[in-house]
C-alpha positions as CSV (number, residue, x, y, z in Angstrom):
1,X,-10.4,63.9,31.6
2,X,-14.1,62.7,32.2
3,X,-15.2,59.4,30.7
4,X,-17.2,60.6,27.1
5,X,-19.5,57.6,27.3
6,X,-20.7,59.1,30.7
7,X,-20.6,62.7,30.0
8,X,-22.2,62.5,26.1
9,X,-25.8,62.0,26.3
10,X,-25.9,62.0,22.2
11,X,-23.7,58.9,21.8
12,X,-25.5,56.9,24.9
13,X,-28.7,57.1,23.2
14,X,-27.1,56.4,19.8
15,X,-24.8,53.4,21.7
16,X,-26.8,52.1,23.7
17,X,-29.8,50.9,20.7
18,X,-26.9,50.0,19.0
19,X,-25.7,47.3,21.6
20,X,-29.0,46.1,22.5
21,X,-29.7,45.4,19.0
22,X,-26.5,43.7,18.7
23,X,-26.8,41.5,21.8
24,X,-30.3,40.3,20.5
25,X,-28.8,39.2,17.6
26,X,-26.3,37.7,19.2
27,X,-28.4,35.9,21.4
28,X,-31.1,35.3,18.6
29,X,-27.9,33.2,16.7
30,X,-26.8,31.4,19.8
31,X,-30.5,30.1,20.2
32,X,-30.4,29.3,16.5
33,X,-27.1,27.4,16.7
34,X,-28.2,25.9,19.7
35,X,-31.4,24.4,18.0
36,X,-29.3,23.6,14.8
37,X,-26.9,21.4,17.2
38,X,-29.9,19.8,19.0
39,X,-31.2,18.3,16.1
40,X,-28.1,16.7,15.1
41,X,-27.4,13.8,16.4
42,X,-24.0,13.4,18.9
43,X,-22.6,10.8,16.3
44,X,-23.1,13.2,13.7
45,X,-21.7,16.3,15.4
46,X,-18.5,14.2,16.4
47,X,-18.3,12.7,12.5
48,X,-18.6,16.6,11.4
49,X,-15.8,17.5,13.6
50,X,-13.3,14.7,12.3
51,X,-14.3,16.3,8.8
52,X,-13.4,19.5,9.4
53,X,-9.4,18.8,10.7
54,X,-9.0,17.0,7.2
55,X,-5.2,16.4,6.4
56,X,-4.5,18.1,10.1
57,X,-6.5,15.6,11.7
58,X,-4.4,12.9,13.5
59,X,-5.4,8.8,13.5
60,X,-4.0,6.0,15.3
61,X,-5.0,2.8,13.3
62,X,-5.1,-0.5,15.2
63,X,-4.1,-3.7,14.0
64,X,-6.2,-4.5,11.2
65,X,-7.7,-8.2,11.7
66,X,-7.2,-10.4,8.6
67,X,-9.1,-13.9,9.1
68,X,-9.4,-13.4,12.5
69,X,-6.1,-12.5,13.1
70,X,-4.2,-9.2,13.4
71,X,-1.6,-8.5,10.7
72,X,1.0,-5.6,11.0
73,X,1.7,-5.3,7.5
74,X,-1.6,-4.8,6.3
75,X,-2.3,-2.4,9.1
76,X,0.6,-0.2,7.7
77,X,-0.6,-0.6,3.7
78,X,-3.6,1.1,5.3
79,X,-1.9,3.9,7.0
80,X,0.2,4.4,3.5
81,X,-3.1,4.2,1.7
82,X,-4.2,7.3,4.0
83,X,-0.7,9.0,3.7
84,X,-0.9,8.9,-0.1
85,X,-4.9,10.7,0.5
86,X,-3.1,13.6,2.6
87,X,-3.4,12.4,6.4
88,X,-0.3,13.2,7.8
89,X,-0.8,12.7,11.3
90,X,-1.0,8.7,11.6
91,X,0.0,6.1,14.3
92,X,0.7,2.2,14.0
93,X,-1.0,0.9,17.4
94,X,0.7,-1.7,19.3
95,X,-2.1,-3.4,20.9
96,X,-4.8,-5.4,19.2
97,X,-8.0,-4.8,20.0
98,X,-9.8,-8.5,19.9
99,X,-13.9,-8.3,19.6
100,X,-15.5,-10.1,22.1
101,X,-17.8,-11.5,19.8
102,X,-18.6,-11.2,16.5
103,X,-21.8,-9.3,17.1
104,X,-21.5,-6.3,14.9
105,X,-24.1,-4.7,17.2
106,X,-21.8,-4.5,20.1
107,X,-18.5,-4.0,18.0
108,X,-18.5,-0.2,17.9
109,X,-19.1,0.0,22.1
110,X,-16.4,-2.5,22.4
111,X,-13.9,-0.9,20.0
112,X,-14.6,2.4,22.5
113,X,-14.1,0.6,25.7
114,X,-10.7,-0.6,24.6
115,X,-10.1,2.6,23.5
116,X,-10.6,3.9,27.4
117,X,-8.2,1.4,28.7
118,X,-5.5,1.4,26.0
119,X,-5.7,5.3,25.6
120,X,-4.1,6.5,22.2
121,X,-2.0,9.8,21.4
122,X,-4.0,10.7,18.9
123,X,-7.6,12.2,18.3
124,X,-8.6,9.4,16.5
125,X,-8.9,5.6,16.5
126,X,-9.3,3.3,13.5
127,X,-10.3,-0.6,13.9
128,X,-10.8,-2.8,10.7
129,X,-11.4,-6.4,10.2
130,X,-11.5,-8.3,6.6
131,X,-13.4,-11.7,7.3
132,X,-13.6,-14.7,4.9
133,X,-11.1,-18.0,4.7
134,X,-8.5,-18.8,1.8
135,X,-11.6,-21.1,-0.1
136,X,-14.1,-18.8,-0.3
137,X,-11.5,-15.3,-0.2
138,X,-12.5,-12.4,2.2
139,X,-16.2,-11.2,1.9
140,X,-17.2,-9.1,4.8
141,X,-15.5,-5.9,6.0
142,X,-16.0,-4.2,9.1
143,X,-14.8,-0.6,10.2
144,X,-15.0,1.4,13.4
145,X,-13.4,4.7,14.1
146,X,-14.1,6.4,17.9
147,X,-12.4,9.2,19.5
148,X,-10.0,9.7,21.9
149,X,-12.5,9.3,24.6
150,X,-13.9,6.3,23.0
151,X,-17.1,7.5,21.6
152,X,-18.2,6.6,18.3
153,X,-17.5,8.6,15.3
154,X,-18.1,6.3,12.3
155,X,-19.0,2.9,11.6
156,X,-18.6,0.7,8.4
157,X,-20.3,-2.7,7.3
158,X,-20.0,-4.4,4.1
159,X,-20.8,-8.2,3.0
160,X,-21.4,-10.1,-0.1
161,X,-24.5,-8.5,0.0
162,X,-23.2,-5.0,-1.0
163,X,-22.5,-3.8,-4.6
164,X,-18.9,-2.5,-3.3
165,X,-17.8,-5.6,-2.4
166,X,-20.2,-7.9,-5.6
167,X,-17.9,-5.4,-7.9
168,X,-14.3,-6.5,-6.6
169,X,-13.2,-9.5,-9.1
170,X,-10.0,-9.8,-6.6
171,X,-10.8,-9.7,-2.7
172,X,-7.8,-9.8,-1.3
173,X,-6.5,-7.8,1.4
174,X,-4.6,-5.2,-0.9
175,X,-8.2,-4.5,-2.6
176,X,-9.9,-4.9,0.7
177,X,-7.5,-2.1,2.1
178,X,-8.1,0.3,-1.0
179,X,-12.0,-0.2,-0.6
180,X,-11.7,1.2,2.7
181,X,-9.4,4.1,2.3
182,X,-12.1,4.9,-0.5
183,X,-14.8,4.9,2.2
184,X,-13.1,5.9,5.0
185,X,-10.9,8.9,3.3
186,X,-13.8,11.8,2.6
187,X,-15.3,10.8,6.7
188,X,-11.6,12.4,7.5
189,X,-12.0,15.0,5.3
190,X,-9.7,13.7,2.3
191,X,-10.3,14.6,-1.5
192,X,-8.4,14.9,-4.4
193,X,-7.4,18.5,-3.7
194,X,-5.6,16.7,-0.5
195,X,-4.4,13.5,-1.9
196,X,-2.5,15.9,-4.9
197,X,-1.0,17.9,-2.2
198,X,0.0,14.8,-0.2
199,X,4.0,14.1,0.1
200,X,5.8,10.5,1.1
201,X,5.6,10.9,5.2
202,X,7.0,8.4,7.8
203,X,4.7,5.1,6.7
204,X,5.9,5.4,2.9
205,X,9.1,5.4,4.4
206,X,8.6,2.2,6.4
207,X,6.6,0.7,3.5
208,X,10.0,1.2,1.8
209,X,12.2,-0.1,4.1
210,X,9.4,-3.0,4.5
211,X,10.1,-3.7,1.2
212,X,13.5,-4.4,0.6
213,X,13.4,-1.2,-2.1
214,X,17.0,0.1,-2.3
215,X,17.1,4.1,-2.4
216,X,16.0,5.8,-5.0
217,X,18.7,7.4,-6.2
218,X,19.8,3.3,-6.8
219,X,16.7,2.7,-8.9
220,X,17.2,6.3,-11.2
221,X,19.5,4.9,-13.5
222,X,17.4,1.7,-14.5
223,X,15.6,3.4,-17.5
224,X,18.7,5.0,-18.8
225,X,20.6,1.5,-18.6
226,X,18.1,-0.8,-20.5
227,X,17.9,2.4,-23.2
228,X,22.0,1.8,-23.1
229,X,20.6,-2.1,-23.7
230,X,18.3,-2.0,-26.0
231,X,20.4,0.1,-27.8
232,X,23.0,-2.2,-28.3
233,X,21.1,-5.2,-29.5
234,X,21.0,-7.3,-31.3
235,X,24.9,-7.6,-30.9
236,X,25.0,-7.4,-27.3
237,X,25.9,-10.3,-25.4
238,X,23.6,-11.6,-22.3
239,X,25.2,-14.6,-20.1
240,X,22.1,-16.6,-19.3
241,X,22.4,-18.4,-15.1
242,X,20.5,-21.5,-15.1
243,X,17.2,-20.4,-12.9
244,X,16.9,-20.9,-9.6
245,X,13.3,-22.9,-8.6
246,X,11.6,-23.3,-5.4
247,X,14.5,-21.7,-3.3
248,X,16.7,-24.3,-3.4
249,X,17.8,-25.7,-6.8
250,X,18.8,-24.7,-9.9
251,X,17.9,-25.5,-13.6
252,X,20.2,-26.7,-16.4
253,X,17.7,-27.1,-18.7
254,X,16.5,-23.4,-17.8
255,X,19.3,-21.9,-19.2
256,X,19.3,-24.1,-22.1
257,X,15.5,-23.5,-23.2
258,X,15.9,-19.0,-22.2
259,X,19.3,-19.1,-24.4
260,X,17.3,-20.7,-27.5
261,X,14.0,-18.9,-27.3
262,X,16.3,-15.8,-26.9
263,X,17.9,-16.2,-29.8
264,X,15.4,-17.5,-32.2
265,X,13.5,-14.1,-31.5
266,X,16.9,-12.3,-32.9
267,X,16.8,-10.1,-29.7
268,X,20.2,-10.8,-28.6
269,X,23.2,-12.8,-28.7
270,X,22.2,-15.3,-25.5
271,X,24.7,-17.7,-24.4
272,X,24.8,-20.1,-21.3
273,X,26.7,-19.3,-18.3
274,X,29.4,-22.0,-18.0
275,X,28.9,-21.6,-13.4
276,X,25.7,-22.9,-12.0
277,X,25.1,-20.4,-8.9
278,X,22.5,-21.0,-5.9
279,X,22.0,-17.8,-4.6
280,X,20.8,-17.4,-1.1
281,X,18.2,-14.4,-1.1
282,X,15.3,-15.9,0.9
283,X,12.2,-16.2,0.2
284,X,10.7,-16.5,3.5
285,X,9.3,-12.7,4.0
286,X,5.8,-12.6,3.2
287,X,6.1,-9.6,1.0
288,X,7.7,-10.6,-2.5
289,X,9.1,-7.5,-3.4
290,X,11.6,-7.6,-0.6
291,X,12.2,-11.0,-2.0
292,X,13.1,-9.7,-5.2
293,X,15.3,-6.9,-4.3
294,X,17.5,-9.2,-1.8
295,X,17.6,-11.7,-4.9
296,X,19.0,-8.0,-7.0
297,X,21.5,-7.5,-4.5
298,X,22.9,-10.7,-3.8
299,X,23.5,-11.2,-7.6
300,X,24.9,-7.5,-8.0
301,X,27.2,-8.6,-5.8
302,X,28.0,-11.9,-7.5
303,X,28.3,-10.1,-10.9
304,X,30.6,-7.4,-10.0
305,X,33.0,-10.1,-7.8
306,X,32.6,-12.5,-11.1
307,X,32.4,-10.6,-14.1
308,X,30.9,-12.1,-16.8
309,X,32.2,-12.5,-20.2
310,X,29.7,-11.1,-21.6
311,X,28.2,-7.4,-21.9
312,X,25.3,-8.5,-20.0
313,X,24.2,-10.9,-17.6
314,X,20.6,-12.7,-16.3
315,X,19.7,-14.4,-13.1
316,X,16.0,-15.5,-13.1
317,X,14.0,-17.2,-9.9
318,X,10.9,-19.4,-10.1
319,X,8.3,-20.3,-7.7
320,X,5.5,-22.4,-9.2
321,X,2.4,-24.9,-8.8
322,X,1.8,-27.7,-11.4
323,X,-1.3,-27.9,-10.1
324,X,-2.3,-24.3,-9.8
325,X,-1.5,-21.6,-11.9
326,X,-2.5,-18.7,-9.4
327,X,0.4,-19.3,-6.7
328,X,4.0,-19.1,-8.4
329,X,5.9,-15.6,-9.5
330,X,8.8,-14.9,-11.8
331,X,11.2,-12.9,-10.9
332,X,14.4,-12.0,-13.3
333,X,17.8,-9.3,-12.3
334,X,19.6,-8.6,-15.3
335,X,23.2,-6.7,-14.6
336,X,25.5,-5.1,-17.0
337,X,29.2,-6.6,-17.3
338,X,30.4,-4.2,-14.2
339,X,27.6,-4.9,-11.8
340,X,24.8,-2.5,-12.1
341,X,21.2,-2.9,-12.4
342,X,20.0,-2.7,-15.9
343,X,16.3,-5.1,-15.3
344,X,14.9,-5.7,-12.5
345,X,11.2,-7.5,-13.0
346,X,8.5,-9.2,-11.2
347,X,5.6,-11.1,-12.2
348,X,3.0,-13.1,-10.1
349,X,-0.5,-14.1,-10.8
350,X,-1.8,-10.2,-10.7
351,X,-0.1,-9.5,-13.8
352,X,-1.7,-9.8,-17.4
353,X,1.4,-11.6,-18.6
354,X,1.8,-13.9,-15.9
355,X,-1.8,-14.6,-16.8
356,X,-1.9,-15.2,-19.9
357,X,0.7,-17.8,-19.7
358,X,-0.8,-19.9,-17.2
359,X,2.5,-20.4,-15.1
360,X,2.4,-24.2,-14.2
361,X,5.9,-25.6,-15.2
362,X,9.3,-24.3,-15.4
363,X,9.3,-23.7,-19.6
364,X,6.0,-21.6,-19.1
365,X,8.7,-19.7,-16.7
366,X,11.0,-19.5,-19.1
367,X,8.5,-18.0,-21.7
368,X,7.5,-15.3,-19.4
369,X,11.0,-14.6,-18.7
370,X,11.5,-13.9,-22.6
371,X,7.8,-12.1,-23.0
372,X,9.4,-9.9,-20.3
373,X,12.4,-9.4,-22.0
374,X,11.0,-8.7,-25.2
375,X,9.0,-5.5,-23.5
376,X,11.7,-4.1,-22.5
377,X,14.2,-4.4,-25.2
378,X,11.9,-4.0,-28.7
């Protein structure tokens, strides 16, 4: 059979205006594309490109500098922070990058040059540094993210100087992370839309594990339990521990002072335990909530291998400065007579009631404790 585009004369004159016409335009948009791209500057075109992968784009985040010093943990609340804003591709780098100089001029190129040499998995590289000292808190952040190859996609620079730092009453590293994640989420193409669609992904899972949280299907019942509680008061019994303070001591009077205030507010029947325990928990992690929930366990344990006489039973812990109101927390586990959970609270100087108290001395303690108490129960 003989080729029809050969043989028909009528569709090679109709084809072949056709194609020419088509190739023109084709051409006409490449040189229009072309153009568009030449005015755009190679920063820009690579910062357009990170935008576009969005939730699918994948970051390695280096050690985040606090103070001049790289910090793990704050590195992953950053990296959760971006989980919880839909990035699902994120990696917790090893290797701290350490500026040569504090020249934010040269920051960026040296950020890429380490990127060269310590080559990352990823498309992306994150560097942050939060800068300041513990007198005057932190007040300058600096941001860099570069590409695999080490070129520069984005940079970020805030001081004192800058309404989005002036407006933060607390800058701390928490708030510092949040600020950046704010600034840094829509440059990776993150939104609402993808921070709704976001689910828990390998860093909430290590911020959980970081955290001394026990599984959730542990923590479930908690609500239904101080219902069961507050249900049963005012007749319910609650066997008050004498507190443990600083770690490694424990408070007579503590137990005393809880069991009257308790009782003059009518919200239960509080009596004093007649055993003084020193439970073990540390407080040596940096991060309190682990603190608290090894403090839960131990005394779980202790309840259900001592069970109290008494429907209910309270173990508080105290950390605190005479001299300054903003270091301290109060941390409180109350179990029901077989063991389980019922409370389990913190409080520390980010807390309205912790605040309003002015913790300074073991009975300002104790009248958190029954604030705390009081929320829960009435």
């Amino acid at each position: 059979m003989k080729n029809p585009i050969k043989t028909n004369s009528s569709f090679r004159a109709l084809a072949l205006p056709v194609a020419m016409a088509l190739l023109a335009v084709c051409l006409g948009r490449s040189a229009i594309a072309a153009e568009s791209q030449a005015g755009i500057a190679p920063e820009q075109q690579r910062l357009e490109l990170m935008k576009s992968k969005g939730p699918d784009g994948a970051l390695t985040i280096l050690p985040v500098r606090l103070a001049g010093k790289p910090w793990d943990r704050v590195t992953e609340v950053v990296g959760v922070l971006l989980e919880q804003q839909g990035l699902r591709n994120i990696e917790l780098g090893k290797t701290a990058f350490t500026p040569a100089a504090t020249n934010w001029e040269s920051l960026a190129t040296n950020v890429g040059a380490f990127v060269k040499t310590n080559p990352i998995t990823t498309g992306y590289a994150l560097y942050a540094e939060y800068n300041g000292d513990h007198k005057t808190g932190l007040n300058e952040l600096r941001a860099v993210v570069v590409d695999q190859t080490g070129a520069v996609v984005w940079t970020d620079f805030l001081t004192m100087q800058d309404e989005a730092l002036k407006k933060i009453e607390d800058r701390d590293p928490m708030t510092f992370s949040v600020l950046l994640v704010e600034r840094l989420g829509p440059q990776l193409g993150l939104n609402d839309e993808t921070a709704k669609a976001a689910k828990p992904g390998k860093l909430a899972a290590l911020l959980d594990q970081r955290s001394g949280l026990p599984p959730e299907n542990e923590r479930a019942a908690l609500p239904e339990r101080q219902q069961t509680m507050k249900q049963a008061l005012p007749g319910a019994t609650l066997l008050i521990y004498p507190a443990r303070i600083g770690g490694n001591q424990t408070s007579l009077p503590s137990a005393t002072n809880i069991v009257r205030l308790l009782n003059e507010a009518g919200l239960c029947k509080a009596v004093p335990a007649d055993a003084t325990v020193l439970l073990k928990a540390s407080q040596a992690d940096p991060n309190e909530l682990k603190t608290l929930w090894d403090l839960a366990r131990e005394f779980r344990d202790y309840v259900r291998a001592h069970p109290p006489a008494a429907d209910y039973a309270l173990y508080a812990d105290y950390v605190f400065n005479p001299q300054n109101a903003e270091q301290g927390f109060v941390h409180f586990v109350v179990c029901d007579r077989k063991g389980e959970w019922v409370i389990v609270d913190l409080q520390n100087s980010h807390q309205p009631d912790y605040q309003s108290i002015g913790i300074i001395s073991r009975d300002r303690c104790d009248q958190l404790l029954v604030k705390r108490l009081e929320g829960y129960l009435k």
